[in-house]
C-alpha positions in Angstrom: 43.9 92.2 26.6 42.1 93.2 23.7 42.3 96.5 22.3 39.4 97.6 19.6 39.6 100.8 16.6 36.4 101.2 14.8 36.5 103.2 11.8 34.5 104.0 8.9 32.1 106.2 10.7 31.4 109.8 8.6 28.8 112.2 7.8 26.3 110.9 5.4 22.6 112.0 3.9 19.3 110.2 4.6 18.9 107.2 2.5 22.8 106.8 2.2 25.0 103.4 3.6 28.2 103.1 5.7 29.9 100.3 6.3 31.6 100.5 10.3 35.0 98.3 11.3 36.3 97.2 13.9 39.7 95.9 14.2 40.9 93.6 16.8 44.7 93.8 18.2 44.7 90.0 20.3 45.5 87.0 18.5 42.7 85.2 19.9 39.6 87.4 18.1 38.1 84.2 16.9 36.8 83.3 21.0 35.2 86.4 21.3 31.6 87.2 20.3 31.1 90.8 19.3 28.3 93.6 19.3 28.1 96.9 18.1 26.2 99.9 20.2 25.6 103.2 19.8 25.0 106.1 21.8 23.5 109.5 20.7 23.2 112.2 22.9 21.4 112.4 26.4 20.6 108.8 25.8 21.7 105.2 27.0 24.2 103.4 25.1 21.6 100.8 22.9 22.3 97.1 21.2 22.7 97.7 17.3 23.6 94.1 16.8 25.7 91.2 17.8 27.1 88.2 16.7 28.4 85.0 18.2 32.4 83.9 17.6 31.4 81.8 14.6 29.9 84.5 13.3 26.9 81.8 12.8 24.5 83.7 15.0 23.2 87.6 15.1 21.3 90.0 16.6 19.8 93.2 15.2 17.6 95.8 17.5 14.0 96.2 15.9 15.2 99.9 14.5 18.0 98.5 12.4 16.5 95.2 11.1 16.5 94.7 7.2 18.8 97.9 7.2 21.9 96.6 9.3 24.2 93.3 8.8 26.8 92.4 11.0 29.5 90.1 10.0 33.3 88.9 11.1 36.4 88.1 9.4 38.3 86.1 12.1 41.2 85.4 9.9 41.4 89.5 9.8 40.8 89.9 13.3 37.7 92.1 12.0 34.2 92.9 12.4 32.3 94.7 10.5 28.8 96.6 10.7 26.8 97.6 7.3 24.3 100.2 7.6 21.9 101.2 4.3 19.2 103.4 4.3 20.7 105.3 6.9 18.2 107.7 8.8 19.0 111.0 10.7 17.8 109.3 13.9 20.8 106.7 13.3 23.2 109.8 14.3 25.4 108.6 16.9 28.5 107.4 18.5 28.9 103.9 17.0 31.4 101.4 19.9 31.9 98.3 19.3 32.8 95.6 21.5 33.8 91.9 22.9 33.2 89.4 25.2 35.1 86.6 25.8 33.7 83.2 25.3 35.5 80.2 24.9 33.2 78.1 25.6 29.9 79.9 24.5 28.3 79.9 21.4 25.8 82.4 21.7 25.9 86.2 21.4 24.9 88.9 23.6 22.8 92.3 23.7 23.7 94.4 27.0 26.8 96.3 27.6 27.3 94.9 30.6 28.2 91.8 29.2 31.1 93.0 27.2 34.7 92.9 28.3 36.7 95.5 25.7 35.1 98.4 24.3 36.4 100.5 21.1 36.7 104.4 21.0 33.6 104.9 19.4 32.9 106.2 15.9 30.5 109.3 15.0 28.5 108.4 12.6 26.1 111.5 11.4 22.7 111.2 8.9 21.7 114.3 7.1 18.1 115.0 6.4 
């Protein structure tokens, strides 16, 4: 069982960064590929960006690309999300969450795929 706290998540204005974590409680972090996902509301829980359990592959959606990086510290059982040039349409509920896959090497973009989800973290842009 893996449990998942993000944090990091804040009120910010347009234009500013944050920089989302997510901490892992399992000792075996280092199987699991991760993705964060956000949900603002009245709308479906989207794919901000994932990364394999090497932390060699990633994903960004098209609305995040060149303003998001994703990365993972296995040896601190963390992952992290960096936002810059935040917008007011990034306002949201930020989750993140992981999959197991021992024997995977790839990443993956629907929730469905996912075995642990986080609490969420509200992240709110400013205009």
């Amino acid at each position: 069982q893996e449990q998942l706290v993000e944090s990091g998540g804040g009120l910010v204005q347009a234009g500013g960064s944050l920089r989302l974590s997510c901490a892992a409680s399992g000792r075996t972090f280092s199987t699991y590929a991760m993705g964060w996902f956000r949900q603002a509301p009245g709308k479906e829980r989207e794919v901000v960006a994932a990364i394999n359990k090497s932390g060699a592959s990633t994903y960004y959606a098209d609305s995040v690309k060149g303003r998001a990086t994703i990365s993972r510290d296995n040896a601190k059982n963390t992952a992290y999300l960096q936002m810059n040039s935040l917008k007011p349409e990034d306002t949201a509920v930020y989750y993140c969450a992981a999959r197991s896959s021992p024997y995977s090497e790839g990443f993956y973009t629907a929730p469905r795929y996912y075995d642990y989800w986080g609490q969420g973290t509200q992240v709110t842009v400013s205009s």
